[in-house]
N, C-alpha and C positions, 0 to 999 in steps of 0.2 A: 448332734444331728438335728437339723430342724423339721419340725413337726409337720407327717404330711396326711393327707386322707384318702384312702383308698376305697374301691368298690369292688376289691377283688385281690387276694393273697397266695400267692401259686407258689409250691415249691417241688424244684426237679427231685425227682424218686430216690436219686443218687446224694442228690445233696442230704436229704434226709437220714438217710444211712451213714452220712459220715458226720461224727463227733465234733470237728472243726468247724465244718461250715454251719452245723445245727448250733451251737455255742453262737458265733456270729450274728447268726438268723436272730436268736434268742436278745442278743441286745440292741438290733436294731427295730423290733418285734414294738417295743415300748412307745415310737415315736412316730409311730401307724396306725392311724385311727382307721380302725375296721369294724364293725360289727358281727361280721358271721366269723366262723373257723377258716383255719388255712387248710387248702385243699391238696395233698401229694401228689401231682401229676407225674406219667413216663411219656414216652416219645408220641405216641399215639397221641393223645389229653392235650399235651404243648400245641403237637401240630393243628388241630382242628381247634385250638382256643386262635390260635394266631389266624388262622383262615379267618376265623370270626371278627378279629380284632381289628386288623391290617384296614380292613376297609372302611370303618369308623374314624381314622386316626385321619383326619382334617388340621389346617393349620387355626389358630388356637382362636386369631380373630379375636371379635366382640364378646366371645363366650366363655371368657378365660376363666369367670366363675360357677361353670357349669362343671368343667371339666374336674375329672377323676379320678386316676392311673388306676388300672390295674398294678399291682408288684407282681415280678417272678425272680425266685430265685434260684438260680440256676447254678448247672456245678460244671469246669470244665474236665474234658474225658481224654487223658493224654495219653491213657494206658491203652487205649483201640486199636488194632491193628489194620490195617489197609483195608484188609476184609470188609472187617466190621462199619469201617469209615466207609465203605464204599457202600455197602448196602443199607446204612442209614440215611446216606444221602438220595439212593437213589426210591426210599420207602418215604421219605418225610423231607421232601424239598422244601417245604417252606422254611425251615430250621436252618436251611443256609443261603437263602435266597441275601441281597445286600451284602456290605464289607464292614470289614471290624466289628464295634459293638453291634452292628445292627444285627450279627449271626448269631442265631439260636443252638446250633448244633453240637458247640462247645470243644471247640477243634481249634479257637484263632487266640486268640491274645498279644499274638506277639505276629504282627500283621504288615503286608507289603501295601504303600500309599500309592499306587502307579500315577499318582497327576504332575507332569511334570516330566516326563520317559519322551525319549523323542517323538514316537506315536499320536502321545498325548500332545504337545505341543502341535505336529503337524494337523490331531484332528479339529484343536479347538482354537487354535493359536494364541492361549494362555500360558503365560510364563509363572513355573511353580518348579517345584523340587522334590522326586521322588524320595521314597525316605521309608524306616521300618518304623512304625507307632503301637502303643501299649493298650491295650484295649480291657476292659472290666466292667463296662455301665454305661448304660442306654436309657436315656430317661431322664426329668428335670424338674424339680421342686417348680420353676417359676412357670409363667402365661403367657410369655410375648406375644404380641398378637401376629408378629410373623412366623411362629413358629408351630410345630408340631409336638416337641416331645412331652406335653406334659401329659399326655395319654394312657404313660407305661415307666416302670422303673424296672428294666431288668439287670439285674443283678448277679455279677459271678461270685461266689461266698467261698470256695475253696484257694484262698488267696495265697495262700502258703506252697500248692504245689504250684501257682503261676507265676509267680517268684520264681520257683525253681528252672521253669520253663525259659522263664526270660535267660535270668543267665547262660543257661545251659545255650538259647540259641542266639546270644552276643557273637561266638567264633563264627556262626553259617552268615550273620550277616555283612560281615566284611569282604564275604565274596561281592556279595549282590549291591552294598552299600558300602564302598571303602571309604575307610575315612570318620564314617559318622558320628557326632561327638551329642545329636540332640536327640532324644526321643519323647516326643509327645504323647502325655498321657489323657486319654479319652476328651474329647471335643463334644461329644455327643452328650456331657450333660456337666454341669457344673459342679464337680468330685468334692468338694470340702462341705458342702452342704449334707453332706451323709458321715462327715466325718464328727468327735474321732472314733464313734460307734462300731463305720466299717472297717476300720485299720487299713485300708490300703494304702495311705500315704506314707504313716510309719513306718511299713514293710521297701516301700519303694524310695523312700527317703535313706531309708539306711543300706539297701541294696545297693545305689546311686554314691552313696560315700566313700563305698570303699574302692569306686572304680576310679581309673588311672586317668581318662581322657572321656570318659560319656558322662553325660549329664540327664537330668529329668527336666523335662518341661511340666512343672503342676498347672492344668487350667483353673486359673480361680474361678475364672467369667465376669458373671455380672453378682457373684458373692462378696460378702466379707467375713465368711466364717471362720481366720486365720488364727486365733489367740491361742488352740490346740496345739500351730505344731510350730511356737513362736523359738521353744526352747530344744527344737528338733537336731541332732546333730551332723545336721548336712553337708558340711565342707566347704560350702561355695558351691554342689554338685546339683542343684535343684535349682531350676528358674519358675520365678513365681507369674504367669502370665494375668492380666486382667480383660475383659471387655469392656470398654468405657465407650460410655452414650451421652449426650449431652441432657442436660437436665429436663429438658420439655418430654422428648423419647423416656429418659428412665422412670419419668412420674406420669406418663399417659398412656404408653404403649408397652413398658413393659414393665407386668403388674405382679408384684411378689421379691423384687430384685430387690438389692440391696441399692441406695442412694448412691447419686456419682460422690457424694460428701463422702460415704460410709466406704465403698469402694477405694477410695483413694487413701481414707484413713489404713484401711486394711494394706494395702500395698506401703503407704508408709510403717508399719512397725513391720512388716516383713522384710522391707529396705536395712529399716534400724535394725533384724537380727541376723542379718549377712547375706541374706538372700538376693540374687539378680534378680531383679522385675524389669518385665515388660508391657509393653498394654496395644490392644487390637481395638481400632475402632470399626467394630463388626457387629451387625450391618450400620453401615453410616444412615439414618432416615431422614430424609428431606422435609421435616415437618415445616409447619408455617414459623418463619423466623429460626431457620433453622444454624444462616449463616453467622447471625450473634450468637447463638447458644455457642455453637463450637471454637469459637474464639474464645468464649469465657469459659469451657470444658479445657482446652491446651493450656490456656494462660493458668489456670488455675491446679491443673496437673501438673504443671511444670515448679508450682509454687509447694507445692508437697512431695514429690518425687524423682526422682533421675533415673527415666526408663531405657533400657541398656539400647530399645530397637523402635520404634510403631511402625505396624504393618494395618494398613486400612484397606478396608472394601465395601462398596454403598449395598443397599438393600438390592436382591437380588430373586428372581425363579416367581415375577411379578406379572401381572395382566392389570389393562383399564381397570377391569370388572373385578377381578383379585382386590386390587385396591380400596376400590367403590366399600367391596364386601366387608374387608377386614379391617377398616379405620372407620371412624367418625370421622363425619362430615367435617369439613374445617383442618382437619390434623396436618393429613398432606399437602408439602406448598404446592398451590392454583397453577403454577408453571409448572413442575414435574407432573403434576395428577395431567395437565393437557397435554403436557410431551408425549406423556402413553398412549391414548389416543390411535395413534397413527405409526406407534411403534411396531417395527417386524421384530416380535419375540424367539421367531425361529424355534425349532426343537429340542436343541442341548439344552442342558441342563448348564453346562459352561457361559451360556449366553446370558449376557445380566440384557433386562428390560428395559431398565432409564434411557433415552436418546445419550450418545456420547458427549455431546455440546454439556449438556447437563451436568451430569458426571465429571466430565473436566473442570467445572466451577466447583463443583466441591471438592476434588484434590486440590484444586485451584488454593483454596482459602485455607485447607493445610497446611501446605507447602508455604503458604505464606509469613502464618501463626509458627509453628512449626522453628523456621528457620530466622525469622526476627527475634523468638524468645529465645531458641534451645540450638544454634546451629550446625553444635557437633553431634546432635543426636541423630543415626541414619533411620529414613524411612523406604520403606518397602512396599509394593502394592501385592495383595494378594490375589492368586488367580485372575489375574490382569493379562489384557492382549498386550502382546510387545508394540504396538503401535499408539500403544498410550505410555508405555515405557519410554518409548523412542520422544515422545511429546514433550514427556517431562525429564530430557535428559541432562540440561543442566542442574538444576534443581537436584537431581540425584548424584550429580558426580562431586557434588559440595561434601560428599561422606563416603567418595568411592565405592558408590551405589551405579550397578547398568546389571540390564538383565541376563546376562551370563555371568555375574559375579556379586552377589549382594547377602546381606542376613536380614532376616527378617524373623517371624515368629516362630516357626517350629519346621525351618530349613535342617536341616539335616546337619549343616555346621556350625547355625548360628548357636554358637555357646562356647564359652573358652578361649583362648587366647586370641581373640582375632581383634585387631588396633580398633576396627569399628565401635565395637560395641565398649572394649574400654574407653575408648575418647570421650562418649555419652556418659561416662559416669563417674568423669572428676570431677 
């Protein structure tokens, strides 16, 4: 587990009570620089620490060594009955306020993605794919400066009965999700950096092998802490996902990460132990000289690896003044920093910021890279309007990629036999 420093060490009442998750507790305890004592909290204690918390949690910006997570570690409660669910939510809302990790209440883990459901598409006109995903931790060793979580690491420690949970609700998902062969596990923070301390990978790796047709998606991100579960016995059932950034973004904006060198090494011996790998360039940042870096990021990806998919999407949920705030002068290129300017950001949160002109030059130089080095490998946009699908629809049908029919990172099929993602990796 890599070494983090905290200002603050919570742990739920329940989870303290039980032997399993206090054992857990106990080895990831060592790799947490605290100074005072850990403090037992119950429902009451969580909720009003989180009132308190919630609104300090700013995106990470220039102050990425300021910040200081609190830890909680929390246990989830699947023995509750309706009742009880109902009047803990209706006494302590903040504990379920947000989806998947972000729920404090300890009721999800095994959680519905609605982006993507006809709704969703008609409210935002983003093309995505609803899907059940795995939920356990909130929270992130690194400082990106576009980001928030390194504010908090919460933590579900009774991993054994969420295991159990999952399986058990594999059968209810094929009503809601038929077919689904991917599930994606936690987005919300980069999981191998806690490992192999927290054992959730082992547990979900070996869960993951014995099944007939589902697979795991593991988020590396932007780690390389894979050398743990290099001799893991996963079957081909575990896709190893990356975040790759181009080298100016991973050495100036986000501070803590592992190297795009380091990154890529990790994804190559995961390749070399059977493992699918994929990699997400999430968020793409238009820094100054941005479109050499990522020429030499694909050309050099492709020189170490054979990624089953890439699914891309540029920096997003951005203002002028957002910007101004959170970069050093000079970072962002002088043409995107004025594009904003005069940008209508609109209200969703679906709405990315960069003018589209913009943004089209950077799939632009992908597509380009992309399809000169690697042509059988398919690309995907994520949470993308179809009218930029429809733009770049030659370019996509090179891999029997359009937006009613594609794989991408943690689609709900992309995994398993489908010609696509074999083709990418002979």
């Amino acid at each position: 587990m890599l070494p983090l420093k905290a200002r603050g060490v919570y742990i739920k009442k329940e989870a303290a009570e039980d032997s399993r998750s206090m054992a857990r507790i106990r080895r990831m305890m060592p790799f947490i620089e605290y100074d005072g004592e850990s403090v037992i909290v119950d429902d009451t204690a969580l909720h009003k620490l989180l009132l308190d918390e919630k609104k300090t949690w700013h995106r990470h910006g220039l102050k990425a060594d300021q910040i200081e997570p609190i830890v909680i570690f929390n246990q989830f409660l699947y023995a509750h009955d309706e009742t009880e669910r109902a009047r803990r939510k209706a006494e302590f809302p903040e504990l379920f306020k947000g989806g998947g990790p972000a729920q404090f209440g300890g009721y999800g883990g095994f959680d519905w993605r609605n982006s993507g459901s006809a709704e969703h598409r008609a409210q935002t006109g983003c093309v995505c794919q609803p899907a059940y995903a795995l939920h356990s931790f909130w929270g992130c060793h690194f400082r990106c400066a576009y980001c928030n979580l390194g504010h908090i690491a919460h933590v579900y420690v009774n991993l054994e009965d969420w295991v159990e949970h999952i399986e058990a609700s594999f059968a209810d998902a094929e009503e809601k999700s038929p077919g689904q062969r991917l599930f994606q596990w936690d987005n919300g923070t980069d999981i191998v950096c806690w490992e192999p301390e927290y054992g959730g990978t082992k547990l979900l790796v070996d869960l993951f092998a014995r099944q007939t047709t589902r697979n795991l998606e593991l988020y590396v991100g932007k780690s390389d802490n894979v050398d743990f579960m290099l001799d893991f016995d996963h079957r081909g059932h575990t896709v190893c996902c990356w975040s790759l950034s181009h080298e100016t973004q991973t050495n100036v904006i986000e501070p803590r990460t592992a190297s795009l060198e380091a990154r890529l090494d990790a994804a190559r011996k995961c390749q070399e132990a059977g493992y699918p790998v994929r990699v997400r360039f999430s968020p793409i940042v238009p820094t100054t000289g941005w479109e050499k870096d990522m020429r030499h990021m694909i050309r050099r990806m492709f020189e170490m690896i054979k990624p089953d998919v890439i699914t891309m999407e540029p920096l997003r949920f951005y203002t002028y003044e957002g910007l101004l705030e959170d970069f050093a002068s000079g970072v962002i290129d002088p043409v995107f920093l004025e594009g904003m300017k005069t940008q209508n950001t609109g209200p969703g949160n679906h709405e990315r910021q960069f003018p589209d002109k913009l943004v089209e030059r950077i799939y632009r130089v992908v597509f380009d890279e992309v399809l000169a080095v690697s042509p059988q490998t398919p690309i995907a946009f994520c949470r993308e309007k179809r009218a930029t699908w429809d733009l770049f629809r030659d370019e996509l049908q090179r891999n029997g990629q359009n937006p009613d029919n594609y794989v991408c990172n943690c689609g709900p099929r992309s995994a398993g036999p489908d010609s696509r993602l074999i083709a990418a990796t002979r």
